[in-house]
Structures are given as C-alpha cells and as structure tokens.
N, C-alpha and C positions, 0 to 999 in steps of 0.2 A: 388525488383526492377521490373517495368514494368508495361504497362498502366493493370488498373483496373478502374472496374466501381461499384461503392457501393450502397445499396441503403436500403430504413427502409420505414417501413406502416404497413396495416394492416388491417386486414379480417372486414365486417361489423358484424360477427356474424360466429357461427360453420358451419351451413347448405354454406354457401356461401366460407367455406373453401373444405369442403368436393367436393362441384360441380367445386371450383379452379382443386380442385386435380387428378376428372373424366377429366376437360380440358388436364391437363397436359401428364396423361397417352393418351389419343384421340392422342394428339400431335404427342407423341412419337413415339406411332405406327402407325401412317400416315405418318412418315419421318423415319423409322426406318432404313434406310441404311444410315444415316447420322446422327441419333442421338437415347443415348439410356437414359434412364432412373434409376433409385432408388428408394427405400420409407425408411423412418422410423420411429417408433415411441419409445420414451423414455420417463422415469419416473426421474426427475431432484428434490431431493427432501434433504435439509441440509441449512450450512451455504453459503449464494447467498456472489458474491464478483462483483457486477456491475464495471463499469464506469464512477464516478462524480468526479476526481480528485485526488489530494498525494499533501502530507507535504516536506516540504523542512528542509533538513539535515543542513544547511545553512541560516544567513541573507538573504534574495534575495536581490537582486542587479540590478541596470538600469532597461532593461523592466521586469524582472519578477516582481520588486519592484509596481512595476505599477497596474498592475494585482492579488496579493497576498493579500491573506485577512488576517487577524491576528485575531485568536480567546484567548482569556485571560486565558479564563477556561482551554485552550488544551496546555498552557506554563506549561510544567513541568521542564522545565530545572533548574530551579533554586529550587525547590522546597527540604528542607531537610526533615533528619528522614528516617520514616517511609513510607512518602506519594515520598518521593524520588525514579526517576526510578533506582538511581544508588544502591540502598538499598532495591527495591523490587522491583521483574522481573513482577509481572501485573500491573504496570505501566505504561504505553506506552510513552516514549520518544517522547517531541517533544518539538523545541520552539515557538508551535501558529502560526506558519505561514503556510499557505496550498494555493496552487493554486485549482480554483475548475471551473472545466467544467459545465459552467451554463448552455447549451443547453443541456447538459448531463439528462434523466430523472428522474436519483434518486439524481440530484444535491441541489432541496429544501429538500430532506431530510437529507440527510449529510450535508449541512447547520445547519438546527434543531439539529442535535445530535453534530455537534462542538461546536455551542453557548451554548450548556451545558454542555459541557466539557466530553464531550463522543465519541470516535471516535466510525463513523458509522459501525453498526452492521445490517446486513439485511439478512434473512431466505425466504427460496422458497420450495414450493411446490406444481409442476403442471406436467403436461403431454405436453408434445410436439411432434409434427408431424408435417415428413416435406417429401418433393421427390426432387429429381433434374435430370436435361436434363445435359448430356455431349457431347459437342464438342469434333472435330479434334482440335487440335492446343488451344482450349480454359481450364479452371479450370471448375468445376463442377457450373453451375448457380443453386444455392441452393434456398427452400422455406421452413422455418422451422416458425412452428406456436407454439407459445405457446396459451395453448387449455383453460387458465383462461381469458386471456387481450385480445387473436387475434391477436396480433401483429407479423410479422414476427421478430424471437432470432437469437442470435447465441451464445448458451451457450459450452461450453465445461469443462471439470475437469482438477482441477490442482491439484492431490493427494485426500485427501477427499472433497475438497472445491469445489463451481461451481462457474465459471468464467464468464463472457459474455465481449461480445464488441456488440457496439449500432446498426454495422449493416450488412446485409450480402454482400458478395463482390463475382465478379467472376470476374480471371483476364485473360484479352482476347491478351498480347503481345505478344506469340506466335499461337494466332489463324490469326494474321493480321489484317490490314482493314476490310476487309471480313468476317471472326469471329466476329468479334467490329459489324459490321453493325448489323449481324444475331442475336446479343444478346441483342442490343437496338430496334429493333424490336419486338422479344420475349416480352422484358420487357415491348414498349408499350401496347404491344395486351393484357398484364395480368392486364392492367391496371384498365380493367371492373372490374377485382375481389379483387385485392387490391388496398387501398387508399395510394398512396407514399407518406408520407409524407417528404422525401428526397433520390432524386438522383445526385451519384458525380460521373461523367463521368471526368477522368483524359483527355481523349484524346479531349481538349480543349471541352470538354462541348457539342461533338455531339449531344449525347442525347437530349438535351434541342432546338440545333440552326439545325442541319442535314447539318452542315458548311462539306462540304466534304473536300475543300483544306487545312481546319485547321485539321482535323482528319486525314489526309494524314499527314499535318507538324508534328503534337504530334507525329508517330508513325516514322519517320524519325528520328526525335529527339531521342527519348528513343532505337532505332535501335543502333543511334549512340554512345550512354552511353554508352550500353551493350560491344559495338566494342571493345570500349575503356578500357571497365574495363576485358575484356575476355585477352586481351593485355597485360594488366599490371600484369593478373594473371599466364600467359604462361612465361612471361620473370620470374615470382618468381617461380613458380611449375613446368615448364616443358609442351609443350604442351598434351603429354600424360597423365598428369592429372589434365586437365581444361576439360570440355564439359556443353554444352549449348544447349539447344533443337534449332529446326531448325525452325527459322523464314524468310525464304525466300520467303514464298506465295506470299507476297504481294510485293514483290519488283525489279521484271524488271521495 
C-alpha cells in the first residue's frame, strides 16, 4: 500500500552504463547530507522464472473468459494411464487454459512452448550490476543492469530458482510530495543514460503531466486509506501493536 512510481529501459551499451554509474556516485556525493548511496554486483545463474502469465485451476469465467487462451496440448486433465498427471507426478496439471501477459517480454515465448504443449522453461546466465540513492522518508531508487541485454532487472531468489518482476519500483508514500517530486526529477535527469521504456507514476501520472494539484489529490487520497486501515487495525490489535512510519512532511 502506497503511492510508488515504477519504471523499465535500458542502457545503449556497457560503457554508457558504467558512465550512468560514475553520474550516480558524483550525485551522491554532491548531496551527501541528504542522500547516500550502494553498489552491487551479482552472478544470477540456473533455472530463470520470469513474468508472462499462470494457468487457471478453474474454467475462467465472465471477464477472465474473455482474456484466457486455451492451449489443447497443455489439457492434461482428462488425459489417462500413464500420460495421466493423476498417475504420474512429471506431468504438469492443467486444463489448457492460461491467462498470458502479452506486454510481458518473455510472453512470445511462453506462447511458443504452450502451443506445444510444454510449459515454459527458461535458464539464465549473466552478471548484474546495479547502485542506488536513498532518501529520508523514500524506499531505495534502485538501478540494476543486467550486463548481457542492458536492460534495467529486478531479479531476486526464491530457494534455488531466480525470480524477476519486469520492473524496478521505488515507493516515495512516506517521503511525501516532496520525496515524489525529488525522485521524478532524479529519474528525469537519468534520462540521458537510460531509454525508459515505461514509467507508472501512481501519484496520478506526475511524472509524465508535473500536474501538482493532482499529485497533491493521489497523496491525500492514499493518506487517507492508510488513516483508515491503521484504524481498523487498532480497534482489532490494540494500538500498541499497530505502527506506521510518519508521513506528516507533507501535510499542514
């Protein structure tokens, strides 16, 4: 819960990440009484578990029905014997129907491997490096490159497997208006170095308009949620164990 601004692109080339990154530390220690920095680099290397979708347990129904593709090859349900998931466990359960995140990047290819009745299997190995600035009141504004494509990741491990989501996010609802403004800024000035290929600014789309009374109303609004659900969690738990960081900055 709380405004966040997300955002995906990517480097033209290594050299052009590496001089991002000389910018980035310059930055930091030019404002270092208000902002500090990190680096890191890691070796992401097994079976990759992207982003393009999931199968339904279920008929879908109303609008999923709308949206759900039905692969023939991926109907195992009725299937007996041997080829049966209920009679052998490397079988993968399913009855063919899968919603699929087409803007998703690895969505033609998990396409390709349903039509043949294959659920998608995908392997990675690369190097990635990234730094990020932290704010008062804001989450860590991350830059994480994968060192094969250039593109800004955000991979992480779920047991031996590697995970990703399509983009990096930093959530500014407890930096305020003030935070929000200071990170849509950032982001434009980096804008020499990486190509965005998409930014979702929650707080009605700052970002894109620099609408200030609407970026005030989103942060009003999500203020108010919070009020409300901090409320409903004191009358269940007791207010000695509710807390919420303090977002008053912005709000005489």
């Amino acid at each position: 819960m709380g405004i966040t601004i997300a955002y995906e692109g990517k480097a033209k080339n290594i050299e052009e990440i590496e001089t991002f990154f000389k910018f980035i530390e310059e930055y930091a220690m030019g404002h270092a009484d208000e902002v500090g920095f990190g680096t890191q680099e890691k070796t992401y290397k097994g079976n990759f578990h992207p982003i393009w979708g999931y199968g339904y347990k279920t008929m879908p129904e109303g609008k999923d029905l709308k949206t759900a593709k039905y692969f023939s090859r991926m109907d195992t349900e009725h299937r007996k014997g041997k080829n049966s998931p209920r009679n052998n466990p490397n079988v993968y359960y399913s009855n063919g129907w899968f919603h699929i995140y087409e803007t998703e990047k690895y969505a033609d290819q998990a396409i390709a491997s349903l039509v043949k009745g294959k659920y998608p299997a995908f392997k990675i190995d690369t190097i990635v490096k990234g730094m990020w600035l932290n704010f008062s009141g804001c989450e860590s504004l991350s830059f994480h490159f994968d060192m094969k494509t250039y593109e800004l990741v955000n991979y992480f491990m779920r047991g031996d497997d590697i995970c990703a989501i399509s983009h990096e996010f930093c959530k500014t609802q407890f930096g305020g208006v003030s935070g929000h403004i200071k990170v849509c800024g950032i982001l434009k000035q980096f804008e020499k170095y990486i190509e965005y290929t998409r930014i979702r600014d929650e707080a009605n789309d700052y970002y894109h308009t620099l609408n200030m009374e609407d970026l005030i109303k989103a942060f009003s609004v999500s203020i108010s949620m919070i009020d409300m659900f901090k409320k409903e969690a004191i009358a269940i738990l007791g207010e000695e164990n509710v807390k919420t960081p303090d977002y008053t900055i912005d709000r005489e």
